[in-house]
N, C-alpha and C positions, 0 to 999 in steps of 0.2 A: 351249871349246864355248860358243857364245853360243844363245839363242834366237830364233826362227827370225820372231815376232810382235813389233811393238813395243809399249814403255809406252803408254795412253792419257795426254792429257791429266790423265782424270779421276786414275789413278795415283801420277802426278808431281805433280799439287795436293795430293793426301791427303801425300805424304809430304814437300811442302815444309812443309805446315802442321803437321804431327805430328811432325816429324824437330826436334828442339834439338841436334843434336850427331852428332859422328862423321863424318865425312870427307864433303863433299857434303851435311851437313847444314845449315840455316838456318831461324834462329828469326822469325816472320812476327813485322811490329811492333807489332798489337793486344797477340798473346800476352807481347813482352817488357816493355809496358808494365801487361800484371796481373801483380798481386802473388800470390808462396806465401802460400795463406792459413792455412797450417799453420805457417808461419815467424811470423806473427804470432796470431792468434786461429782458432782451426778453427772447425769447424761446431758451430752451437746444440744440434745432437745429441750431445751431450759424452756418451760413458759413460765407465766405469770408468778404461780404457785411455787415456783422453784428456789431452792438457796441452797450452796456448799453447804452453809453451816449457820444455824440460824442462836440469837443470844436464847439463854436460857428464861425458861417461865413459865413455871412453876404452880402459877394460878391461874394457866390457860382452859381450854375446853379439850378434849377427848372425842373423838369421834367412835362409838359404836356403833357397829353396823350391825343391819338385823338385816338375815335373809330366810327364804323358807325353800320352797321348789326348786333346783338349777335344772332345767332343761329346755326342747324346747326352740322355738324360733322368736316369738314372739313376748317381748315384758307384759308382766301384768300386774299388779296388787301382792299375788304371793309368787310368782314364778320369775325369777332371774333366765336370760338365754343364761349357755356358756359363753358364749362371744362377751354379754354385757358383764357377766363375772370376770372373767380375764380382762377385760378393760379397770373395771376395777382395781385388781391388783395393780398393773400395771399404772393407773392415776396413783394409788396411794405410794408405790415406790418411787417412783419418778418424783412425786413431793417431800420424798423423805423422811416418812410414815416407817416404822416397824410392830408387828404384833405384837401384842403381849394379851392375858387372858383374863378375865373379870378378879380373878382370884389374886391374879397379879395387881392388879390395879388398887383392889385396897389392902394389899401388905405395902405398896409403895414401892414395891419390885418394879425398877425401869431398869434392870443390870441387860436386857435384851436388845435394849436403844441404846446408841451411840450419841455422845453430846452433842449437841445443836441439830437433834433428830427427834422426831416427836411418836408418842405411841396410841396404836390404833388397835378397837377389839374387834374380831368377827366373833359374829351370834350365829352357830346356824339353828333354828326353831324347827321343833315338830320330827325328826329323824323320819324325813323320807329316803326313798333309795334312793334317792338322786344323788346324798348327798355321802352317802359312802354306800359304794357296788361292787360288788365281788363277779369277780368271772372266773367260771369252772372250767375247767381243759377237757380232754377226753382222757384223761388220765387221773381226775378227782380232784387234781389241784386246783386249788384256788389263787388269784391273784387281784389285787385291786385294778377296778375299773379305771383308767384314763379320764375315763369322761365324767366322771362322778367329781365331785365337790372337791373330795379329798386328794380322787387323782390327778387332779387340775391345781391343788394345792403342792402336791409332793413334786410335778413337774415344773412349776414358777419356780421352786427354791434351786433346782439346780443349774436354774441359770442365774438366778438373784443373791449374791450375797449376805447374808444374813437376814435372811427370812424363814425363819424357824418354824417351827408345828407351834403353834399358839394360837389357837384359838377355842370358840367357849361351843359346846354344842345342847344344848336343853333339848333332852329327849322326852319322846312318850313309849309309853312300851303295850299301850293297849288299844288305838283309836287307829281306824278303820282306810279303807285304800292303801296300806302298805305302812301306815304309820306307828310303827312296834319296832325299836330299834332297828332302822332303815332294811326293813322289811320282810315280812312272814310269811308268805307262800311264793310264789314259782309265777304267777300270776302277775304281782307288783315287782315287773323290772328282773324277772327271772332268780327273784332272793329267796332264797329258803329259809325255811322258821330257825334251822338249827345252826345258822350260822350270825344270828342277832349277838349273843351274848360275846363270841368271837368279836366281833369289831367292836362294842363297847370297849371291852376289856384292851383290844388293839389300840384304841382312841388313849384312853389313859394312860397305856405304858409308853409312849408315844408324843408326852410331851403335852395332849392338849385337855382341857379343862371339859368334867362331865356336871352337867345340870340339871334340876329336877323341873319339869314343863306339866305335871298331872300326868293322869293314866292314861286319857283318850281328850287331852284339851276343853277341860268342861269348865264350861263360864262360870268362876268361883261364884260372887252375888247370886245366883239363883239355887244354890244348896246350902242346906244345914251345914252346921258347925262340924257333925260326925261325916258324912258325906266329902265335905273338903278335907278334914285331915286322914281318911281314906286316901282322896283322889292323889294327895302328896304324897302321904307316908310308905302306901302301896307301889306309887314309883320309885321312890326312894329303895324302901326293899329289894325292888327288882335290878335297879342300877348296881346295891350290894352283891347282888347275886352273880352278875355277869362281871364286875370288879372288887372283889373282896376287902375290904377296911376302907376303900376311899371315901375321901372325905369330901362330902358335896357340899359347898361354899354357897350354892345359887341358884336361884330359881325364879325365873321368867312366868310372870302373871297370862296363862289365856286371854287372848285377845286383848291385852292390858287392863281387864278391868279385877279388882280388888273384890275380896271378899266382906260381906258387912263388918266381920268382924277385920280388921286389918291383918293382926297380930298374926293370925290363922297362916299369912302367906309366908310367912317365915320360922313360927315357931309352933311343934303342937306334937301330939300322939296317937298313934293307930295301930287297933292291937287287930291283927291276921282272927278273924274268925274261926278259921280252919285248925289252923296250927297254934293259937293260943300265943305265938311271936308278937312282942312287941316293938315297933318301931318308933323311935322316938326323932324328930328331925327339927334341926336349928340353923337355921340359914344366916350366913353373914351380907349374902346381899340378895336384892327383888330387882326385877327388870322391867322395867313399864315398855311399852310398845312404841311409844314416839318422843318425843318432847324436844329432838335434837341432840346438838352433842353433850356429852354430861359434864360436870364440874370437875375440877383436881379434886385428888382425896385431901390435896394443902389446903381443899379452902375450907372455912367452919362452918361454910353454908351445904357443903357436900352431907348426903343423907346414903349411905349404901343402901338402905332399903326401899330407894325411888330412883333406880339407876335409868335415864333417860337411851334412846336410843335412837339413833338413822336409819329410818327403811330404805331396803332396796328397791326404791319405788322407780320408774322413770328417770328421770336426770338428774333425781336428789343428794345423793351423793357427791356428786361433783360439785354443784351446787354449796353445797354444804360447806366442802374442804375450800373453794374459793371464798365465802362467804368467812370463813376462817383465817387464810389467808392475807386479805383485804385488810381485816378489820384488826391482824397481828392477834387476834385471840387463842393461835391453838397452844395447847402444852407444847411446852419444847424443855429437853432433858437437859 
């Protein structure tokens, strides 16, 4: 399914200049000639959490961050402001934090971080429009939202040195309020159904990592065994569809809970009633919903298919990355 409007100009300039990586990406030559200033000396605003350059260690903790909703005035449970999202970035650069994507993390790809720099993942859950938004001109074109997740993401990088498109996005492509690869009518956030498979596809060539979240977020334990590998393998499908051969690596448990059968949340088959297609899916890693930051893939106690995560709750991130800090636990490359 392709979309029906093409990219603007304006589109394709934001994300030649914001895109460093990932298939179709390219890094403009102002930005490859500034330097990570966190690779050498950070910003004069040093606090606590801060260091030029920290020794290596390798059996630290990871910080994954989980977020759902950006918009918005007020935090809640599933809804980040903008304001506390940009605070955000802005705390993990300052610390000297760089992205990297789930997928990255257990091939052991840290080539994104600079040594004595530590790597950090965002999760965004559930593909609301919040989190990638398209605005139409009078003229048909489209171009990415400012205020949306992503376009909040593409405008941090051009003033942050190396902060790449990395991050992991676990979509649904069929659960309701606009939750259909970030959005299906005109109604949720002004997004049209025919431009979902468009930003998928955008998301991957683009550097950042696609995930499989179920169809409509259905709490695995309370369905059969054909039911859950439905509710995967039919996302899965649809993910195919909107990006052709990609290879989804992961997938974020609803609400963090497991299905009886475990095995189900990572490996299994669902044949299309319709069309008699079968999808077959094997995930290298599962994301459970909280437990903190997660293990290095060095350690022998690390499990990919109980990958722990930080919500975007309140002050817990910070929290967190200090709690980290303190105690000299996080990964440093």
């Amino acid at each position: 399914m392709s979309a029906s409007n093409p990219i603007s100009v304006t589109l394709i300039a934001v994300a030649v200049l914001a895109c460093v990586g990932g298939s179709g990406g390219t890094r403009d030559t102002a930005r490859a000639n500034r330097s990570d200033s966190a690779a050498g000396t950070l910003a004069s605003t040093s606090g606590p959490g801060d260091s030029a350059k920290l020794p290596a260690n390798h059996d630290g903790r990871i910080p994954v961050l989980e977020y759902h909703v950006i918009e918005g005035t007020k935090n809640s449970l599933y809804t980040r402001t903008p304001e506390s999202f940009k605070d955000d970035l802005e705390d993990v650069y300052k610390r000297g934090y760089r992205p990297i994507t789930i997928a990255q993390l257990l091939d052991k790809d840290f080539s994104d971080v600079p040594a004595g720099m530590s790597p950090v993942v965002f999760v965004f859950d559930d593909a609301s429009p919040s989190q990638f938004r398209y605005i139409q001109g009078a003229d048909g074109k489209l171009t990415i939202d400012p205020t949306s997740a992503v376009g909040m993401w593409l405008d941090f990088a051009k003033s942050h040195p190396g902060w790449k498109n990395r991050a992991t996005f676990c979509m649904l492509n069929g659960a309701s309020a606009g939750h259909n690869f970030f959005g299906d009518s005109p109604k949720w956030e002004g997004q049209k159904k025919d431009w979902r498979f468009q930003k998928v596809k955008w998301l991957a060539d683009n550097g950042f990592e696609l995930c499989d979240h179920t169809v409509w977020h259905a709490r695995l334990d309370k369905f059969s065994d054909a039911v859950i590998q439905q509710q995967i393998g039919a996302n899965a499908l649809a993910i195919d569809s909107a990006a052709p051969g990609y290879k989804i690596r992961t997938m974020a448990l609803p609400y963090g809970i497991w299905p009886k059968n475990k095995q189900l949340a990572w490996e299994g088959t669902w044949t299309d009633p319709k069309t008699k297609q079968t999808r077959n899916y094997k995930f290298d890693a599962v994301l459970e919903v909280a437990g903190g930051p997660t293990k290095s893939p060095y350690d022998p106690a690390f499990n990919p298919h109980s990958i722990n995560r930080v919500q975007a709750v309140g002050n817990d991130i910070h929290k967190t990355l200090d709690q980290l800090d303190s105690s000299k636990s996080r990964f440093v490359k």
